[in-house]
Backbone as JSON, one array per atom type, in Angstrom:
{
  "sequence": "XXXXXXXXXXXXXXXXXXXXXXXXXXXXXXXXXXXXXXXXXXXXXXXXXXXXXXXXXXXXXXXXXXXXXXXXXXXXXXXX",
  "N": [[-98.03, -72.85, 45.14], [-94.94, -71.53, 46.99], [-91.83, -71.56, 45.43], [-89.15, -73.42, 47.05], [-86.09, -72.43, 48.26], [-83.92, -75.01, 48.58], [-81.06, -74.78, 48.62], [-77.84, -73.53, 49.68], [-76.5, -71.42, 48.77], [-74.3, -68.39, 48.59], [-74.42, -65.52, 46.82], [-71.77, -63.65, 45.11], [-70.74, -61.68, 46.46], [-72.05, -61.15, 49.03], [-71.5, -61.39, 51.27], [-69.86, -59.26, 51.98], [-70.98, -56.99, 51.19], [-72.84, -57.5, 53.37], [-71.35, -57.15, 56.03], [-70.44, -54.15, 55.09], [-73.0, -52.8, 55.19], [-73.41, -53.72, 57.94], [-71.9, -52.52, 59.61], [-72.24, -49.64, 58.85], [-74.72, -49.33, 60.02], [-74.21, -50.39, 62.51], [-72.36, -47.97, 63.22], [-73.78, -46.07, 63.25], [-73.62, -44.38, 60.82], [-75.2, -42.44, 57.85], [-75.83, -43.37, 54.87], [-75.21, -40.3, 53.07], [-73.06, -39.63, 54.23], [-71.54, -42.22, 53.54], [-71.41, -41.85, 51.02], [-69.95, -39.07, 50.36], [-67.78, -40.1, 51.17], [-66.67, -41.81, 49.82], [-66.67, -40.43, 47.32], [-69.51, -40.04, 45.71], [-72.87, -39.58, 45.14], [-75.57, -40.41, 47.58], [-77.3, -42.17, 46.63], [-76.24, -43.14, 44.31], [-73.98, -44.54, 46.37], [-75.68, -46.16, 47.87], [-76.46, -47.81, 46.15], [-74.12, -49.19, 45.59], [-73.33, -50.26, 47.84], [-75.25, -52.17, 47.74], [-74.77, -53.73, 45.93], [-71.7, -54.85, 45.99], [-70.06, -55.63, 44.66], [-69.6, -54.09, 42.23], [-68.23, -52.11, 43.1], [-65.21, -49.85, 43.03], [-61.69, -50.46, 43.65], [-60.09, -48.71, 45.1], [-62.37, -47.39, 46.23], [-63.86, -49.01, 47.99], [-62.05, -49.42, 49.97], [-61.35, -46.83, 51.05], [-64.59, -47.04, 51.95], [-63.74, -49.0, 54.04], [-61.96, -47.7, 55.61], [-63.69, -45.21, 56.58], [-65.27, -47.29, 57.91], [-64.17, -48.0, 59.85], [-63.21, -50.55, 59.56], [-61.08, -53.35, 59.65], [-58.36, -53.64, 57.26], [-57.87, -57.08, 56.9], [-60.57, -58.04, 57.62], [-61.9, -56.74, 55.21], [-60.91, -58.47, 53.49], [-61.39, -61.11, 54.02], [-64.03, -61.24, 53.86], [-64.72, -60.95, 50.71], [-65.4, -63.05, 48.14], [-64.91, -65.08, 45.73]],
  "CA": [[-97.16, -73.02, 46.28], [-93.75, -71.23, 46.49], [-90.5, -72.7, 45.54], [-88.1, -73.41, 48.28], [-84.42, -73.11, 47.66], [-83.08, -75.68, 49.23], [-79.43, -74.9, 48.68], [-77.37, -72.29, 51.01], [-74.81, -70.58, 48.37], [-74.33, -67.15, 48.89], [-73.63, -64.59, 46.38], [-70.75, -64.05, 45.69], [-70.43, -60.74, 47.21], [-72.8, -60.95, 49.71], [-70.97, -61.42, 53.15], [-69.49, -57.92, 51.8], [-72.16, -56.39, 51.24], [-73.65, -57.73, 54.93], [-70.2, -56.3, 56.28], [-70.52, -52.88, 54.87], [-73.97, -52.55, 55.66], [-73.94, -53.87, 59.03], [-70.9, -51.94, 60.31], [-72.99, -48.31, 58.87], [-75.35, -49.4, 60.89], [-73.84, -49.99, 64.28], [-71.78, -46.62, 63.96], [-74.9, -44.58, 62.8], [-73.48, -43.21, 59.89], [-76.14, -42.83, 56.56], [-75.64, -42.94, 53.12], [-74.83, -39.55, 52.88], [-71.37, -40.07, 55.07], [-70.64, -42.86, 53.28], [-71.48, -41.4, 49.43], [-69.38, -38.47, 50.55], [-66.31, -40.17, 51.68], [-66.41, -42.09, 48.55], [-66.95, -39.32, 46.59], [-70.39, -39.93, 45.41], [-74.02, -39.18, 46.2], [-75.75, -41.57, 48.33], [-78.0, -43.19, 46.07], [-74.91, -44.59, 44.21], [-73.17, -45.76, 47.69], [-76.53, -46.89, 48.5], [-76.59, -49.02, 45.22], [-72.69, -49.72, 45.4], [-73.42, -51.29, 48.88], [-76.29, -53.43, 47.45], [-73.77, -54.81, 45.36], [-70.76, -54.7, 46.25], [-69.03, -56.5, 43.43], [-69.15, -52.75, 41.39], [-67.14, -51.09, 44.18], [-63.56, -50.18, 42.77], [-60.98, -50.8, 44.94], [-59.72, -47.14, 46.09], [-63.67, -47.01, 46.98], [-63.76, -50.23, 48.94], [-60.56, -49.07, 50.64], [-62.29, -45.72, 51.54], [-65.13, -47.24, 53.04], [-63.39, -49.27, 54.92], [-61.4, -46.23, 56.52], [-64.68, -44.88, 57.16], [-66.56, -47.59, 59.22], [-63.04, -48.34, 60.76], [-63.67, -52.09, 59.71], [-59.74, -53.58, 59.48], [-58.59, -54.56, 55.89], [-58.18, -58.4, 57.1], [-61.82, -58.51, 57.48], [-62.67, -57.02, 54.24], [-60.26, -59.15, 52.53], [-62.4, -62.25, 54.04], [-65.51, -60.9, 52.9], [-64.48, -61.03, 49.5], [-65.39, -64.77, 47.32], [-64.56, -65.03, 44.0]],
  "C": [[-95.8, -72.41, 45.94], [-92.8, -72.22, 46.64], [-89.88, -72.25, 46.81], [-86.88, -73.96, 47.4], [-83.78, -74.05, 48.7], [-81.01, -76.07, 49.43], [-78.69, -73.35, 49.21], [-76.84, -71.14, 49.93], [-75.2, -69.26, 48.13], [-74.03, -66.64, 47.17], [-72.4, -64.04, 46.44], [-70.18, -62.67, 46.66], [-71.35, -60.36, 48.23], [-72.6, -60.6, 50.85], [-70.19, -59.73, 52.76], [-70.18, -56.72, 51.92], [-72.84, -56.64, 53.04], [-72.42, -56.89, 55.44], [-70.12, -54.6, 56.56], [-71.54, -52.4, 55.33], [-74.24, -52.58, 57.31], [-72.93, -52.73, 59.95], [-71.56, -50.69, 60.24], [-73.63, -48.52, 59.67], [-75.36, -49.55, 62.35], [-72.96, -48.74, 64.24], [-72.77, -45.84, 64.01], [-74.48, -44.13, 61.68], [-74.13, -43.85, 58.5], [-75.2, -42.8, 55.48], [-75.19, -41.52, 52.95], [-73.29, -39.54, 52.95], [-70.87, -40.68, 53.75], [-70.84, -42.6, 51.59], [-70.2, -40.25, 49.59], [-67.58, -38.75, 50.84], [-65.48, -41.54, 50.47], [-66.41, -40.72, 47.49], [-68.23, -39.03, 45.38], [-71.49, -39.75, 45.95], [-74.33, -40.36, 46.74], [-76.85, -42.48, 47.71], [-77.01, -44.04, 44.91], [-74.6, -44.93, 45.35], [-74.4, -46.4, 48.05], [-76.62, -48.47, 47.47], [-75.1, -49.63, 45.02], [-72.53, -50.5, 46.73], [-74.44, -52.7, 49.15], [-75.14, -54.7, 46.34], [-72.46, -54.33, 45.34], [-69.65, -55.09, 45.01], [-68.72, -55.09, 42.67], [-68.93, -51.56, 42.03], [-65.76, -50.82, 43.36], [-62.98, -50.47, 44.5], [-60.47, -49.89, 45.9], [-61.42, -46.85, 46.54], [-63.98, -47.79, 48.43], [-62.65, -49.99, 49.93], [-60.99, -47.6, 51.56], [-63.39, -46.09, 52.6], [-65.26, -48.44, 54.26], [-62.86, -48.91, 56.11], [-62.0, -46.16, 57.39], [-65.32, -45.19, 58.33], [-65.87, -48.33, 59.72], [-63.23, -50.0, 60.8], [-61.53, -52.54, 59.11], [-59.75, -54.43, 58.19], [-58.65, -56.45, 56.03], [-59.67, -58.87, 56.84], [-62.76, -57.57, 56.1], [-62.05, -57.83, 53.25], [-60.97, -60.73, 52.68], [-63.45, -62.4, 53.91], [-65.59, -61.18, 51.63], [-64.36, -62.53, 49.22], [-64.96, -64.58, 46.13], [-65.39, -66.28, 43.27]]
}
């Protein structure tokens, strides 16, 4: 039988990660875009948006630019 987690707690960079991801996804723009406007290919931004926690901060700042998401709301994404 599988386990069930019965307890909610997020990761801690998770709602960031949902954030980043969900916003590419309602403009349309791929991995490519957003490897490019970081300045990497898109299988790092693809794995720098799976985890967000090993974003720097001039990257995170970048693709925020990008998918026009306002710093307030990535500053409440962010747990520690």
């Amino acid at each position: 039988m599988p386990r069930t987690n019965l307890c909610k707690r997020q990761k801690p960079h998770e709602q960031l990660g949902r954030l980043l991801a969900g916003a590419a996804w309602d403009r349309k723009i791929g991995m490519e875009e957003l490897g490019a406007a970081i300045g990497r290919n898109r299988n790092t931004a693809s794995a720098r948006i799976r985890d967000p926690g090993s974003l720097t901060v001039s990257e995170l700042v970048k693709l925020g630019r990008k998918l026009e998401i306002p710093i307030d709301e990535l500053r409440a994404a962010i747990r520690y």
